[in-house]
N, C-alpha and C positions, 0 to 999 in steps of 0.2 A: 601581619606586617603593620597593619593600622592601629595596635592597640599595643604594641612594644615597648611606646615613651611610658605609658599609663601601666603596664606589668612591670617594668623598670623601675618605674616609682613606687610601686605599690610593693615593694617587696618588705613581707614580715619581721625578718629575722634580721636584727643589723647586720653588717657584714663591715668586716675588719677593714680598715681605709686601707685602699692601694701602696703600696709603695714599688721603689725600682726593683728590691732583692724581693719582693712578693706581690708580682701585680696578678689583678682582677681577670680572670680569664671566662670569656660568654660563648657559650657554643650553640653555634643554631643550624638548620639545617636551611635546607635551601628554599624553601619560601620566605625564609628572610635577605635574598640574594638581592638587595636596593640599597641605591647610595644612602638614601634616607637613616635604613635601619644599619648599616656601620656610621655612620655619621650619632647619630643616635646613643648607640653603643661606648663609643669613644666619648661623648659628653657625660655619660654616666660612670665616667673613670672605670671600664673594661675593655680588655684587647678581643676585638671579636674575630672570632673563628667560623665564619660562614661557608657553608657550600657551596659550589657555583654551580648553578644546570649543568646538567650531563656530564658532570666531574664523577656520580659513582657509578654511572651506566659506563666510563671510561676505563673505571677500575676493575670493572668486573669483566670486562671484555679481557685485561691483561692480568688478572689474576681471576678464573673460572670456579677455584675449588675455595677461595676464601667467602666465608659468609660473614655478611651483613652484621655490623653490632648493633642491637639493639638499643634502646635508652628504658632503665630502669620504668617508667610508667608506661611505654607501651607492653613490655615481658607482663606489669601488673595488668595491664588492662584485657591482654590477650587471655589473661589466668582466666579475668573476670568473666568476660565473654562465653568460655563454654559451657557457663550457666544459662539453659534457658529461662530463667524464672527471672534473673537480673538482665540479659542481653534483651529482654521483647519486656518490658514493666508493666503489670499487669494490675499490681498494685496502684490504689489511687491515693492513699495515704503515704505520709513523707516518714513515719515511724514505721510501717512495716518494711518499707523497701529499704530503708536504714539496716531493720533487724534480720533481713535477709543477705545483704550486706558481709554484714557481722557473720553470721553462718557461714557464707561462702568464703570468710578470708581465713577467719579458724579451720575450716576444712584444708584448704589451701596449706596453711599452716602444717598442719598437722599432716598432712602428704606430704609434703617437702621433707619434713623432717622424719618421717616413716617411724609414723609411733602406731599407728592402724597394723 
């Protein structure tokens, strides 16, 4: 929540100026549920899409069998995770842990696409 304006600003990639027929859309989950961070959001010409507390323990209570969507980085970081040698870092160097990394996302790679 405190560091929003500053990831806001900091973003790499330009990104196409807003317009009416295509505006900016921010989606956050619910630790960003603060006037602050739509206030925030709106100045950085995006329409934000927040979660508000207990909105999907709501949803889940009136829909039981729908599951949860994930967001792209956590599905990757889950992948990552069931690496013990990457989840517990054992390595004290920043280029091995890099090139184990590397191993685990080519593996990754290569299961997904069922070339093994």
């Amino acid at each position: 929540m405190k560091l929003l304006a500053k990831t806001l600003e900091a973003t790499v990639i330009a990104r196409p100026v807003p317009t009416t027929e295509n505006p900016q859309h921010l989606c956050l989950d619910k630790g960003y549920d603060y006037a602050d961070c739509q206030v925030e959001a709106i100045d950085n010409g995006y329409i934000p899409h927040i979660r508000s507390r207990g909105e999907e323990q709501a949803e889940k209570e009136k829909h039981p069998d729908k599951k949860a969507r994930r967001w792209v980085v956590e599905v990757c970081h889950s992948w990552l995770n069931r690496f013990r040698k990457i989840l517990v870092r054992f390595e004290k160097k920043r280029t091995h842990h890099l090139g184990l990394l590397a191993i685990a996302c080519a593996y990754i790679v290569f299961k997904r696409a069922e070339i093994f």
